[in-house]
Backbone bond lengths (Angstrom), bond angles and torsions (degrees), N, CA, C in turn:
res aa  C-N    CA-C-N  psi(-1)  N-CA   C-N-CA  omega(-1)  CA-C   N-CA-C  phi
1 X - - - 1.441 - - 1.525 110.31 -
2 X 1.372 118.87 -25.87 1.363 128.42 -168.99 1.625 107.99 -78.38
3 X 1.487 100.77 -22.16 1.694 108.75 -161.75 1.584 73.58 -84.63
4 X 1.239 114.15 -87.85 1.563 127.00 170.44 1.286 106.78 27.31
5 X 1.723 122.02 -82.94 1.023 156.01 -150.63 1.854 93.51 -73.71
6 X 1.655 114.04 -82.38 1.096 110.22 155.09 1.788 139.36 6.54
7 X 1.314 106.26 -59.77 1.585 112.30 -150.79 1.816 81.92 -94.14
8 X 1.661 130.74 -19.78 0.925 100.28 -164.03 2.197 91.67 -100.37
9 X 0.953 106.11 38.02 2.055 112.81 175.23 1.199 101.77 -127.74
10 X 0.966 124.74 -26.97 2.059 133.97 -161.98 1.057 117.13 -112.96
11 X 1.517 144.87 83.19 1.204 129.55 -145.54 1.586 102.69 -73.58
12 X 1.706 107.35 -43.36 1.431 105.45 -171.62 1.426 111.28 -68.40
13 X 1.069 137.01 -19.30 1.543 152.04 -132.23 1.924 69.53 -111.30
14 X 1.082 123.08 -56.39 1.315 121.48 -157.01 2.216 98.71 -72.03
15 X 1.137 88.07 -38.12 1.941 95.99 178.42 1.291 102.07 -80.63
16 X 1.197 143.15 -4.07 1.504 136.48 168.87 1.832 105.62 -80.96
17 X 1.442 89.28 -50.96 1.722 86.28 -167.81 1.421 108.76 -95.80
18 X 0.909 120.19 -6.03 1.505 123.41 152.69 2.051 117.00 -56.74
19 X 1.386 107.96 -54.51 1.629 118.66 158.80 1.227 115.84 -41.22
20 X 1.495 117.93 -37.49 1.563 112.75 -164.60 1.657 113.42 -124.20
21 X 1.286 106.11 15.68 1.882 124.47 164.81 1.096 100.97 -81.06
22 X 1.173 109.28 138.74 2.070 145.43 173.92 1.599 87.73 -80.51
23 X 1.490 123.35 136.04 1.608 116.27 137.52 1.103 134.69 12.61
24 X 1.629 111.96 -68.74 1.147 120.27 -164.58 1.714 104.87 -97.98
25 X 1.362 108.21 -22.45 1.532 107.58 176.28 1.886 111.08 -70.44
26 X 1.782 108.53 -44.33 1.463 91.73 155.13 1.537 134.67 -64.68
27 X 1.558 123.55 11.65 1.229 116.38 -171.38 1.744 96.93 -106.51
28 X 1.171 101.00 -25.16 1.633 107.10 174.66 1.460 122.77 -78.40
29 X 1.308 100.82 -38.24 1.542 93.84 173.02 1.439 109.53 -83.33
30 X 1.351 142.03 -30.63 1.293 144.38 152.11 1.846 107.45 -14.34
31 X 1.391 90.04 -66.22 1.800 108.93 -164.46 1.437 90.12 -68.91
32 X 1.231 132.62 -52.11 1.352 130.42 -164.93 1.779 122.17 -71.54
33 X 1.556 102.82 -18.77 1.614 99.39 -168.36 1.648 75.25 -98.64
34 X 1.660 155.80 57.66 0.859 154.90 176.73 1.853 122.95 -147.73
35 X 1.569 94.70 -29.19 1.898 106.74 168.68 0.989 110.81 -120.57
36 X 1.452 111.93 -173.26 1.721 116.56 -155.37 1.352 83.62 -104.07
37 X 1.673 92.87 -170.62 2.028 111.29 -151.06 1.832 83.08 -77.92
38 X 0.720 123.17 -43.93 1.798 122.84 -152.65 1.825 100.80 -70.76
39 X 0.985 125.89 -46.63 1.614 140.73 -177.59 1.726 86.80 -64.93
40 X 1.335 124.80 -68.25 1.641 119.60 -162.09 1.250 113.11 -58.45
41 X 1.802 117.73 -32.25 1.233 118.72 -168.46 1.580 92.60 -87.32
42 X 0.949 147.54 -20.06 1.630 150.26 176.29 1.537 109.81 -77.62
43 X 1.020 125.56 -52.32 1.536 134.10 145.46 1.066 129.29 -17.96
44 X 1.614 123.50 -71.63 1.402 140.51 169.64 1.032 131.54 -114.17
45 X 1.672 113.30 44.26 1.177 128.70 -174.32 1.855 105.41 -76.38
46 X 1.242 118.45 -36.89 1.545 106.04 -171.81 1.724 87.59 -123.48
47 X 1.610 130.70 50.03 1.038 121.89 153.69 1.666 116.11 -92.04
48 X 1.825 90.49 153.88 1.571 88.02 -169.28 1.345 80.67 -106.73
49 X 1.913 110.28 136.77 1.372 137.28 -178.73 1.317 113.63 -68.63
50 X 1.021 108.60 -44.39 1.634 133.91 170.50 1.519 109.68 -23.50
51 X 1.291 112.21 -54.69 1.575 118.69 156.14 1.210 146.35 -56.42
52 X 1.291 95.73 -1.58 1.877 103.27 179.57 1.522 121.05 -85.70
53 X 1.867 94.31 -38.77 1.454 93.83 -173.51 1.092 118.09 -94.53
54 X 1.623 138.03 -156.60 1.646 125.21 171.59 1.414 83.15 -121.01
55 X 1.243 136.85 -20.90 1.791 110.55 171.92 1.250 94.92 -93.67
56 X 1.698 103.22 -166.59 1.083 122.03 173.19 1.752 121.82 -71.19
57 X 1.239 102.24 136.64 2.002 100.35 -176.01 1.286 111.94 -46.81
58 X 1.352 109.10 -28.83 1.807 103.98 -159.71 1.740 98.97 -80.68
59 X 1.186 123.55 -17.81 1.653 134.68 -160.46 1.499 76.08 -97.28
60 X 1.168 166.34 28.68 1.319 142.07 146.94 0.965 150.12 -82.46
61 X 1.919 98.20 -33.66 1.325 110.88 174.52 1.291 95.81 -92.73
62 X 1.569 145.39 38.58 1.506 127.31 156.76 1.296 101.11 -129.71
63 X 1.136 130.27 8.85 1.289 114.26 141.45 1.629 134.17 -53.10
64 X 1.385 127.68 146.68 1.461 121.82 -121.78 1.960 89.80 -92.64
65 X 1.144 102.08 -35.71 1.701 101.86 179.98 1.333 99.91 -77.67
66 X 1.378 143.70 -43.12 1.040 142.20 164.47 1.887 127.75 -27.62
67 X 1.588 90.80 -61.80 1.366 110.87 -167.73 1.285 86.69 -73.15
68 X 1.276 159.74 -53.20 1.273 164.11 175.96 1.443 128.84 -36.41
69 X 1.277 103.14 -35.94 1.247 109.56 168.15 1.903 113.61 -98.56
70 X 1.193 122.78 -36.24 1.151 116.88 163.88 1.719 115.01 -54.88
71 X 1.040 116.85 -47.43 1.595 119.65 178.23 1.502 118.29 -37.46
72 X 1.529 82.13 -35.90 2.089 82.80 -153.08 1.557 89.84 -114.93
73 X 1.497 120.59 29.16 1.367 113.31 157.32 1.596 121.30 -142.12
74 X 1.395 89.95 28.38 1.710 115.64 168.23 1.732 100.39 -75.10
75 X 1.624 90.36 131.25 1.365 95.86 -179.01 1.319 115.86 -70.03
76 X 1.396 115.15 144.23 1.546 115.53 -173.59 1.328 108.70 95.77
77 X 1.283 127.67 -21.87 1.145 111.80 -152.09 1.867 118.64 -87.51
78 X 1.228 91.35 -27.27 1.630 102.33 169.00 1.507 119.31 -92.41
79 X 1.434 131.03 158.45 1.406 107.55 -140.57 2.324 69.56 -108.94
80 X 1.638 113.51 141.21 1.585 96.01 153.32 1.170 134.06 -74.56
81 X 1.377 135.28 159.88 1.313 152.67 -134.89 1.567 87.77 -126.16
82 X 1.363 144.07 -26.41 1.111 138.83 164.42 1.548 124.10 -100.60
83 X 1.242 113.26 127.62 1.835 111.64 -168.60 1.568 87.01 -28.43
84 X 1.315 104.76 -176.99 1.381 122.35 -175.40 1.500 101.74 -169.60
85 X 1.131 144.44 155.88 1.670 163.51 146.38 1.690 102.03 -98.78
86 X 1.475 91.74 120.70 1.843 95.67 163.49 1.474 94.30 -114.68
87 X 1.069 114.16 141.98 1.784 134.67 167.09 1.735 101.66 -105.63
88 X 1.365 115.72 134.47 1.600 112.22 160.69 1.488 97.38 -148.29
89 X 1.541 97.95 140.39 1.595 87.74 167.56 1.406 117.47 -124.91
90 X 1.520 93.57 151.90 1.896 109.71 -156.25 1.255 101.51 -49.97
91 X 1.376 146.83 -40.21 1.504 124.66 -177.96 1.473 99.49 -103.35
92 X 1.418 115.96 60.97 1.954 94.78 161.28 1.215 113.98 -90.69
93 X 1.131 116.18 138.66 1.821 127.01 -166.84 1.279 103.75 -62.56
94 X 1.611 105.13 -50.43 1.882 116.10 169.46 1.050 142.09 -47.30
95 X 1.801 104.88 -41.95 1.579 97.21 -171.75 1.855 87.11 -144.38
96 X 1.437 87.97 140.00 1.645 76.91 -165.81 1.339 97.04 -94.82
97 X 1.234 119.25 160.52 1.966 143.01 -167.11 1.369 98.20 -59.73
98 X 1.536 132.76 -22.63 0.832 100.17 -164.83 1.783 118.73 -124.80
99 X 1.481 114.83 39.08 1.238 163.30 -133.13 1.063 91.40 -128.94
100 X 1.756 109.61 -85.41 1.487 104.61 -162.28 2.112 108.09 -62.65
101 X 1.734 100.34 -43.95 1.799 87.73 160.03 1.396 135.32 -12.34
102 X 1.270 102.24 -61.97 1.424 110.94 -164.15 1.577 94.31 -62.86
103 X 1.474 117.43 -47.11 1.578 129.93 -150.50 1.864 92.05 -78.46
104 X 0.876 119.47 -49.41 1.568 119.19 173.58 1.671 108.33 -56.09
105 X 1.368 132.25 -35.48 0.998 134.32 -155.27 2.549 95.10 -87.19
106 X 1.678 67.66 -37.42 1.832 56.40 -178.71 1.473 111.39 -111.96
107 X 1.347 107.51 22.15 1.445 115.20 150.02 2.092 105.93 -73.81
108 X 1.227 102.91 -60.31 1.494 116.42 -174.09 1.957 98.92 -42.73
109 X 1.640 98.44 -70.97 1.527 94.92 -175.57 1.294 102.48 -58.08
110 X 1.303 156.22 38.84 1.460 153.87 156.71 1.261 99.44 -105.50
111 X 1.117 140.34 -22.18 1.620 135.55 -154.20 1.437 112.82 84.46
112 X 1.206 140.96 23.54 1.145 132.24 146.14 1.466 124.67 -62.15
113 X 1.538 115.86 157.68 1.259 128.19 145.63 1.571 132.12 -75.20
114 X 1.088 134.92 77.60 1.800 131.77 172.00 1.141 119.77 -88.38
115 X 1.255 110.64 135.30 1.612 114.41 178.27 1.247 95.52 -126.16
């Protein structure tokens, strides 16, 4: 769903994995950059991915338009331009305390504002 979403913001990101979709892998992401998260994950819950592309899955995300756009849309990774407040709390099962640290810390050395 993420690629999905992806190919339709990135034009090149969208002409890379478009080159390297199977038939049926463009018929899925078609259907998929089109319904919500709950229908796609019900859909392709026991699909094997393996079939979408014509290489191998693991060779995808290092492809160079690929890796490029995943990089620079890792959360945290760009510092915001508007103050911001992060809240975390010390026992979240999810995301551990000391995660968002790091991510506040190189928000700050970016020139952000965090509170």
């Amino acid at each position: 769903m993420g690629t999905a979403s992806l190919r339709n913001t990135y034009p090149k990101f969208a002409e890379t994995t478009e080159k390297y979709l199977t038939p049926e892998g463009r018929e899925v992401m078609d259907r998929t950059a089109n319904q919500c998260l709950a229908r796609t994950v019900l859909n392709l819950m026991f699909t094997d991915y393996q079939r979408m592309p014509t290489i191998p899955i693991a060779d995808y995300p290092a492809l160079p338009e690929i890796k490029e756009v995943f990089d620079s849309t890792v959360l945290g990774g760009n510092p915001p331009t508007a103050p911001t407040m992060v809240y975390q709390g010390v026992y979240d099962e999810a995301v551990p305390w000391y995660t968002n640290d790091r991510m506040v810390q190189r928000w700050c050395d970016g020139g952000a504002s965090v509170y």
